[in-house]
C-alpha positions in Angstrom: 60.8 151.5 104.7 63.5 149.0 104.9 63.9 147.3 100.8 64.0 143.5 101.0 67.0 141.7 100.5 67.2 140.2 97.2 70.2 137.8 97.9 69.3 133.9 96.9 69.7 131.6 98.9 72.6 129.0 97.9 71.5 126.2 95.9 70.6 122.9 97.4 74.2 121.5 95.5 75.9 124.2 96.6 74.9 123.8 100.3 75.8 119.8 99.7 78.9 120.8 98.5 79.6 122.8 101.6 78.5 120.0 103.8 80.6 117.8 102.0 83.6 120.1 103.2 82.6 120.8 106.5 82.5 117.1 107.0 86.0 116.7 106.3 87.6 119.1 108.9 86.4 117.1 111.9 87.8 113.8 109.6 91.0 115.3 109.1 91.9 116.5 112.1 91.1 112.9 114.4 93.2 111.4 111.1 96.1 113.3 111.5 96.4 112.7 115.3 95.8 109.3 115.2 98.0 108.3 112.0 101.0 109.0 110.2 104.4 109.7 112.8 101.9 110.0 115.5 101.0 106.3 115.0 104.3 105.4 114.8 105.2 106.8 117.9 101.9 105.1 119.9 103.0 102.1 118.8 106.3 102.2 119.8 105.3 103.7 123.0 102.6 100.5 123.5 106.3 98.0 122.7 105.4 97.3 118.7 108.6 96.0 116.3 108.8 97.1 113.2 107.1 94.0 111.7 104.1 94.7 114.2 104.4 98.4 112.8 104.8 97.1 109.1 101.2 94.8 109.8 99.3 97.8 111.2 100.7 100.3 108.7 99.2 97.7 105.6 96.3 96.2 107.0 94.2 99.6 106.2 94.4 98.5 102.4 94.2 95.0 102.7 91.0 95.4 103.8 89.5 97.0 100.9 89.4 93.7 99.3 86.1 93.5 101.2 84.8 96.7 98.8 84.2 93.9 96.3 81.2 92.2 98.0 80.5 95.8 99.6 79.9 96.7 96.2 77.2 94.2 95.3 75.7 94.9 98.9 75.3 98.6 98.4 72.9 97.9 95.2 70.8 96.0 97.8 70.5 98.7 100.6 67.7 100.8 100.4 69.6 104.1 101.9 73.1 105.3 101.1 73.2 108.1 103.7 71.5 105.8 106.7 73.8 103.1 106.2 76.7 105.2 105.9 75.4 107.6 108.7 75.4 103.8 111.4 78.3 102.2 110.0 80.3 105.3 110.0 79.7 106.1 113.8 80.5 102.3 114.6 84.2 103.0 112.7 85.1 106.2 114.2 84.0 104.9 117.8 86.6 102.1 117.1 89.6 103.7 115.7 89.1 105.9 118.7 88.8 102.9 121.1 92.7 102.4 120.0 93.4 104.9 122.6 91.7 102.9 125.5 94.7 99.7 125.1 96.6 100.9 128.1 93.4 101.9 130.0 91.6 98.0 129.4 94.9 95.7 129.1 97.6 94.7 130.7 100.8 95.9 129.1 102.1 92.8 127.3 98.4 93.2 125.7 98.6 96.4 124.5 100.4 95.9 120.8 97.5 93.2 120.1 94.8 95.1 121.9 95.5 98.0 119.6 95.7 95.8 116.8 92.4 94.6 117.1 90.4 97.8 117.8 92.5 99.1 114.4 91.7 95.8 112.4 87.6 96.1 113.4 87.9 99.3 112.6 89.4 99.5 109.1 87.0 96.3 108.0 83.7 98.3 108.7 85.8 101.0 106.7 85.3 99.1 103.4 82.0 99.6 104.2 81.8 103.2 105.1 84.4 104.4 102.2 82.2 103.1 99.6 79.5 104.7 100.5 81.7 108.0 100.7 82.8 107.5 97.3 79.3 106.4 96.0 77.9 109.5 98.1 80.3 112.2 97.1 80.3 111.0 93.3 76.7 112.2 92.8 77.0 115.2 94.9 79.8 116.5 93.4 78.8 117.6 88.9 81.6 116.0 86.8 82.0 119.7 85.8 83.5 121.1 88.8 85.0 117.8 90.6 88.8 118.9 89.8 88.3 122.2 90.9 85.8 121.2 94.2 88.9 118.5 95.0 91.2 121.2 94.3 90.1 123.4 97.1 88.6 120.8 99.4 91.7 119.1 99.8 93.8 122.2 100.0 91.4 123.7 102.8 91.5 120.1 104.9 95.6 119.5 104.1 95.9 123.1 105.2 93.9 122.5 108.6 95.8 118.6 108.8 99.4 120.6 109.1 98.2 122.6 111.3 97.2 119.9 113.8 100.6 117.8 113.0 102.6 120.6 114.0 100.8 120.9 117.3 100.8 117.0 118.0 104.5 117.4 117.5 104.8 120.0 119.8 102.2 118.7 122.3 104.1 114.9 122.5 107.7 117.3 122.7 106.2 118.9 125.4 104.8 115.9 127.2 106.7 112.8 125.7 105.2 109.3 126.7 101.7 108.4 127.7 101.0 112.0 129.0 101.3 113.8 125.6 99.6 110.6 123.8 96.5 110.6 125.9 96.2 114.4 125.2 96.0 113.3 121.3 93.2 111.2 121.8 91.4 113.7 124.2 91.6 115.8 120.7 90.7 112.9 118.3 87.7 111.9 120.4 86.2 115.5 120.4 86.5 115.5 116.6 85.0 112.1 116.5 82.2 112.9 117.9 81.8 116.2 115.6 82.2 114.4 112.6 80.0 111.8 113.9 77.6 114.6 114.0 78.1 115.7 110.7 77.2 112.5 109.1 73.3 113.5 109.6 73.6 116.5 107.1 74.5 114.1 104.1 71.9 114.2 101.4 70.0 110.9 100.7 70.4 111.0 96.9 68.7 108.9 94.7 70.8 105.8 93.6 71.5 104.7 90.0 72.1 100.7 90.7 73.9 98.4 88.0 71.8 96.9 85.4 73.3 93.5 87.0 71.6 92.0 89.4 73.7 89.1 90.6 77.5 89.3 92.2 79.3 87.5 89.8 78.2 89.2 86.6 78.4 92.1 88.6 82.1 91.7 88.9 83.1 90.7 85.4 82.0 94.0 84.3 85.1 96.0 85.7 86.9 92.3 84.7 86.6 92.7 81.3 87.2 96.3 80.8 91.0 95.4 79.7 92.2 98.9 79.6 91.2 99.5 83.4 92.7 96.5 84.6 95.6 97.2 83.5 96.2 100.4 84.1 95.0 99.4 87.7 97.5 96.4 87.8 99.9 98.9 87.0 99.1 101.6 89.8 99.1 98.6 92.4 102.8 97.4 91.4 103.6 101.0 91.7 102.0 101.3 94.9 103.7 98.0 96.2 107.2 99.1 95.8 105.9 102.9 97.1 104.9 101.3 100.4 108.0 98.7 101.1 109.5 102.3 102.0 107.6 105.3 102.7 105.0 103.9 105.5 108.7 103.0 107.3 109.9 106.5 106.6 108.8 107.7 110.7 110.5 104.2 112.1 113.4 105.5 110.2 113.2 109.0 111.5 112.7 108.1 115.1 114.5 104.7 115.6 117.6 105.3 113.7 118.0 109.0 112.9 116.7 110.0 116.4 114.8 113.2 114.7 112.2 114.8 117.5 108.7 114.6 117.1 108.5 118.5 116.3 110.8 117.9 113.6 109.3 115.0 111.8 106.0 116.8 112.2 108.0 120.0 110.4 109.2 117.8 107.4 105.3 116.2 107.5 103.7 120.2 107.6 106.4 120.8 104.8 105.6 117.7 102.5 101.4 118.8 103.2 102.2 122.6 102.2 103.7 121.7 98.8 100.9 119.0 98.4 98.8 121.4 98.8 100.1 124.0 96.2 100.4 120.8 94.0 96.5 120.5 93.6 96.0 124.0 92.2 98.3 122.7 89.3 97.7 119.3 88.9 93.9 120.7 88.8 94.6 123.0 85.8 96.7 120.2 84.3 93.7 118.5 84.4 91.8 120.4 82.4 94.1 119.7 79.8 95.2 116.5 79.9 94.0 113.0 80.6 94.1 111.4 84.2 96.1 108.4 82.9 98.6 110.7 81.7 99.2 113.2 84.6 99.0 109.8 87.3 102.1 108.8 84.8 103.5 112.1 85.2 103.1 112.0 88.9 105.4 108.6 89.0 108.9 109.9 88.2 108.2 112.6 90.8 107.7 110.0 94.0 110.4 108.0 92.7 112.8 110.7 92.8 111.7 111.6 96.5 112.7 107.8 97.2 116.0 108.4 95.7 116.5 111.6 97.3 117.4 109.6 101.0 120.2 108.5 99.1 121.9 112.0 99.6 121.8 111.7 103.5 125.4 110.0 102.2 127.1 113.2 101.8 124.9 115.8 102.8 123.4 116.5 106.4 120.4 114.6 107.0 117.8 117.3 107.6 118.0 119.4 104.3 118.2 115.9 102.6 114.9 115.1 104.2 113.3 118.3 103.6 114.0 118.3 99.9 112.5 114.6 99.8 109.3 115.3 101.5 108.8 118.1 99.3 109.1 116.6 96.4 107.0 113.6 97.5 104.3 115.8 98.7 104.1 117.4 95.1 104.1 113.8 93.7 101.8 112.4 95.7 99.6 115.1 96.2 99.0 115.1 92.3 98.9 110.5 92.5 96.0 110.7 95.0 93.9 113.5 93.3 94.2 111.9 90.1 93.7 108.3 91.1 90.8 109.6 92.6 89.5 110.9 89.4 90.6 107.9 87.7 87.9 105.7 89.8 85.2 108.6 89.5 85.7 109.7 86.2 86.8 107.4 84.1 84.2 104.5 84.9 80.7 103.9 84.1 78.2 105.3 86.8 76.2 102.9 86.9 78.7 100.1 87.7 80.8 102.5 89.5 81.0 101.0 93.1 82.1 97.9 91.9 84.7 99.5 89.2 85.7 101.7 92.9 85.9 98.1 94.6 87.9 96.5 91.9 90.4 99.3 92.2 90.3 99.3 95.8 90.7 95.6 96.3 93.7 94.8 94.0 95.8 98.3 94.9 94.8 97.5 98.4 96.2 93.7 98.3 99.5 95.6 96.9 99.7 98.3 99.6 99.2 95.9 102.2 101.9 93.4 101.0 104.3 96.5 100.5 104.7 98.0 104.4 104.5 94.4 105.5 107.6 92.9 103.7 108.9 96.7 104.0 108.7 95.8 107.6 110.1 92.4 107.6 113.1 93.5 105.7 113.8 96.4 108.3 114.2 93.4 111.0 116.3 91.4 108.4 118.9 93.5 107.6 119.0 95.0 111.6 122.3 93.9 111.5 123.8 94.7 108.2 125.3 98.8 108.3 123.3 101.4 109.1 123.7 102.8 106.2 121.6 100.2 104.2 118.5 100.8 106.7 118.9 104.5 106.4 118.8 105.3 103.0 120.4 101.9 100.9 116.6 100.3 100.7 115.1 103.5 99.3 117.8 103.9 96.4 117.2 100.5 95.2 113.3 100.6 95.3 113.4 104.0 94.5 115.6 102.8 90.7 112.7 100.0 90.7 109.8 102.5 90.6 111.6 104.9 88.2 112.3 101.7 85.8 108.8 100.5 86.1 107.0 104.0 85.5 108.7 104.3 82.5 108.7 100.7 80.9 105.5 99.9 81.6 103.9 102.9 83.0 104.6 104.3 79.2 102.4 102.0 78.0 99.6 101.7 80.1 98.8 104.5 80.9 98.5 106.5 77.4 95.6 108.0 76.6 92.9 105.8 75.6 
């Protein structure tokens, strides 16, 4: 006679946690094809200048603006995971429905057809991330949420290199619209998975703001001086970050004429030590504030800026190598811990709009940063190359480093 298994069954938060996981792979691997020197290179492909580029490359934050009145909206809705579940199928379908410009345009339409898909795309996104962030907040225990992070982002960085290298590869392989239109094939199967996914989300109950109208809803994260400015902080930060680093694959492919399979290389290189950065940041986090390790992580990205400044007198690749590994560690530990910051550090009650508030003023920031970076690439077009290779990263770069030590200092002590 056979004895009956006694092993439980997981836990209902343990299986959400899971889910919660398994919902990112799908995410992560359509993001990765459809962003970063991939994006870069469809634009360019579609005819985009680098201001076009600049636009696209900050519009996704200028957006999150939006988040504020998304906040106030959210108290109103009745279900977090129904509303997330239609307006999260409506985003994907249109970040995907970038790939269809050359298919539904003519070719002098392409740049703005694109541009429009990405735009309707990333507005229903202030939608859909709140709801993430409200979602995952209450599924993941404040006890485990470094450590959860820790390995969920590892596991999904981890499976994101491994799909850059091949989308290198693939547009190596088949350069032009060929190897492109393979990428979306890709992207629109994980779509459709994640899409899928969206249905397992738990409907947790909702613990709404003890205000009931918008604009007293909005003071709350207004009046909370040490949050604003640590936030107004972070978002100069982030402005001078993004003048540079969103440029860093027009850089690579325009003016150093570095292969796709290399740039994807440097960008699996820069992931694999962001990923061995979360273990540590996590267990720094158990020690230390997440105002002090975000300052910690600042002198580390500025460095990374800095570090372009060597392709002067040393050969370009190990120069850009050593930089994207030492931004990968930096910002690998800045988006964990930012993360955190809005999570952790808030009350949960007024939470979304606390999320919004942080999302809306680092988001007019990074969207003012890639555009001007942009702008300034076509400005100085003419000036040595030198200055567009590396001469705009060493002065920003000195910026960043003076600012996270002046101000940053001061900020962001512990409270």
């Amino acid at each position: 006679m056979f004895k009956q298994s006694t092993q439980r069954k997981p836990s209902l938060q343990r299986r959400n946690l899971a889910m919660a996981t398994w919902e990112g792979i799908p995410s992560v691997i359509f993001q990765t094809l459809l962003g970063g020197q991939f994006l870069t290179g469809f634009l360019l492909y579609l005819g985009a200048t680098s201001g076009e580029l600049g636009f696209v490359l900050a519009i996704t934050t200028f957006v999150n603006i939006g988040q504020l009145l998304v906040a106030y909206l959210i108290q109103k809705i009745r279900s977090r995971k129904w509303a997330f579940v239609i307006f999260g199928t409506i985003q994907r379908v249109l970040w995907g429905a970038t790939g269809l410009a050359p298919f539904l345009f003519p070719q002098k339409y392409w740049v703005a057809a694109y541009i429009g898909f990405y735009v309707a795309a990333f507005l229903l996104n202030t939608f859909v991330g709140m709801l993430w962030n409200s979602l995952i907040s209450d599924i993941v225990p404040a006890r485990v949420r470094g450590r959860y992070f820790g390995i969920r982002n590892t596991i999904l960085n981890g499976l994101g290199t491994l799909f850059m290298f091949i989308g290198g590869m693939l547009l190596d392989r088949f350069p032009g619209g060929q190897g492109f239109l393979y990428l979306y094939i890709v992207a629109w199967i994980c779509i459709t998975a994640n899409i899928a996914t969206f249905f397992f989300y738990p409907d947790l109950p909702f613990e709404r703001s003890r205000e009931t109208g918008f604009l007293p809803m909005l003071k709350r994260p207004l009046k909370d001086r040490s949050f604003i400015k640590a936030t107004g902080f972070i978002a100069g930060f982030l402005f001078l970050q993004n003048l540079v680093v969103p440029m860093y694959s027009y850089v690579m492919l325009e003016l150093l004429e570095i292969n796709y399979k290399t740039i994807s290389l440097l960008n699996v290189t820069q992931t694999v030590f962001m990923m061995g950065s979360f273990y540590v940041w996590g267990n720094l986090n158990a020690r230390y504030s997440n105002r002090r390790l975000l300052l910690w992580t600042m002198p580390l990205i500025a460095l990374a800026v800095l570090t372009w400044g060597l392709i002067s007198v040393f050969p370009a690749l190990p120069v850009l190598f050593l930089a994207h590994i030492l931004f990968g560690i930096g910002v690998g530990g800045f988006n964990q811990l930012a993360f955190n910051f809005m999570i952790g550090d808030t009350p949960k009650a007024e939470r979304p709009m606390y999320m919004a508030m942080y999302s809306a003023i680092t988001g007019v920031a990074s969207f003012f940063g890639p555009l001007i970076g942009g702008q300034m690439y076509e400005w100085i077009e003419h000036w040595p190359k030198w200055t567009q290779v590396f001469g705009l990263q060493l002065v920003v770069g000195i910026l960043m480093i003076v600012l996270a030590m002046t101000f940053g200092r001061r900020i962001l002590r512990d409270t």
